[in-house]
N, C-alpha and C positions, 0 to 999 in steps of 0.2 A: 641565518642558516639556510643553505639550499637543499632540496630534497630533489633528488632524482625524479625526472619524469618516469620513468620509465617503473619507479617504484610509487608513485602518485598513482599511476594506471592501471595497476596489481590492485591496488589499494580501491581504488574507486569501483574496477570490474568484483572484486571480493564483496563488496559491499553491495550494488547489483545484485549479484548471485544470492545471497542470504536474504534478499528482499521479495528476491522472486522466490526465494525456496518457501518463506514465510505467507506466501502469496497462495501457495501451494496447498498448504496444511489446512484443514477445514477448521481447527478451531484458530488458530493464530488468525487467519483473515478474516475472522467474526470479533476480532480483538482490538475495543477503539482504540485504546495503544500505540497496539501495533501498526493500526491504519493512521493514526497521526505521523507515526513517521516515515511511512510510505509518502503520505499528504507534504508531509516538510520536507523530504530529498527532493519528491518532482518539484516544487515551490521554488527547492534553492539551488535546483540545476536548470530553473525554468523550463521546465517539461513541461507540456500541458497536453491535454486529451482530446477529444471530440467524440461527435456521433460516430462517426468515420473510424475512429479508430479502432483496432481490432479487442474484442472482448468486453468492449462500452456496452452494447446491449445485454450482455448476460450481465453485466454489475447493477445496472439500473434494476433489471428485473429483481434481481438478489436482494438488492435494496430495499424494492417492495414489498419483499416477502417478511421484512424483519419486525418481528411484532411490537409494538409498545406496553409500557408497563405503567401502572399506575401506584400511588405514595404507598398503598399495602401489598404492590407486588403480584397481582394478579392481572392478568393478559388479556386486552382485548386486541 
């Protein structure tokens, strides 16, 4: 079966869009989940990032900020 390009490109920008909206949301993007599959689209459109790229440095930082938890759940 063929699928229309042109509805393949609907389909792929719609998906985009709801990635970046979830990107958005302060708890969704704190959501390993979620960010797995942010991680598996760029993987399997081969995207990749760098220093360079725009917003890399606020996510590193983000990153640093996120506390660990230990086996009873208490924060250091």
């Amino acid at each position: 079966m063929q699928i229309d390009e042109k509805l393949l490109d609907k389909l792929a920008i719609g998906e985009v869009n709801a990635l970046l909206e979830g990107l958005d949301d302060p708890e969704l993007r704190r959501n390993p989940a979620f960010l797995a599959k942010v991680r598996e689209f760029l993987k399997q459109n081969k995207l990749q990032t760098t220093p360079e790229t725009q917003g890399v440095h606020k996510i590193q930082k983000v990153v640093e900020e996120i506390p660990t938890f230990d086996l009873d759940g208490q924060v250091s």
